[in-house]
N, C-alpha and C positions, 0 to 999 in steps of 0.2 A: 468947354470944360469936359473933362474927362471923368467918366463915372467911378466914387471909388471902390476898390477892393482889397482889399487886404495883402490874395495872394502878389499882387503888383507891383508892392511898396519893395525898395530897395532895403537890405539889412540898415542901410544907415537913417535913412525916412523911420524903418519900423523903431528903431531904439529912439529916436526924437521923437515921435508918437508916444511909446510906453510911458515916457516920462509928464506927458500933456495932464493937467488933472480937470479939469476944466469945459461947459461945452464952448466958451468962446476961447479957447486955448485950440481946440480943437476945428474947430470952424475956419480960425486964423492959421491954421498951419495948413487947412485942406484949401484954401484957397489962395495960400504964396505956393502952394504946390500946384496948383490949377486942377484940384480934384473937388468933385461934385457930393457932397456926403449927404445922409439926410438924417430928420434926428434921432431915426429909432437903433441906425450906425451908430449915432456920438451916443445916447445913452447907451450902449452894450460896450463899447470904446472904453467909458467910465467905470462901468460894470465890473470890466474884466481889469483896467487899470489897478482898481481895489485889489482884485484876487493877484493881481502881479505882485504888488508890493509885499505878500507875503513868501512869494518864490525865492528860490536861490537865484544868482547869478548866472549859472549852469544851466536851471532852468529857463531863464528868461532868455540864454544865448538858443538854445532848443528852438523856441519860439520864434524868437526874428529869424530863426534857420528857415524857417517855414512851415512851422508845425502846424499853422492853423489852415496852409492849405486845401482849398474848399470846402471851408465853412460857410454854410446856409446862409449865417448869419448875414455873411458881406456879398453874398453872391446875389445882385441885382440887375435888372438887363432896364 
């Protein structure tokens, strides 16, 4: 399994992500992906999910562009 990271995810992974609310929504999607998450990931995943939902559209295309590129958050070795 491959460890996950955010900047990794394909635009089309990160928009099926945003939409995840869940930590077994999220767990389930990191492992039909075959990606390794853990849970301090999926709570910040949910975190941020919350603050998505009130972005625009624009915003949220921003995002899956690769806005969050190297963030602390997801960056684990």
């Amino acid at each position: 399994m491959k460890k996950f990271k955010l900047k990794d995810l394909s635009p089309e992974l990160m928009r099926s992500l945003i939409s995840l609310k869940t930590k077994d929504e999220i767990f389930a999607f990191a492992n039909k992906n075959n990606l390794e998450i853990s849970d301090k990931q999926v709570e910040k995943l949910i975190q941020i999910a919350g603050q998505a939902s009130s972005l625009s559209a624009e915003d949220l295309d921003k995002v899956v562009g690769g806005g969050w590129h190297g963030n602390p958050w997801f960056e684990t070795s």
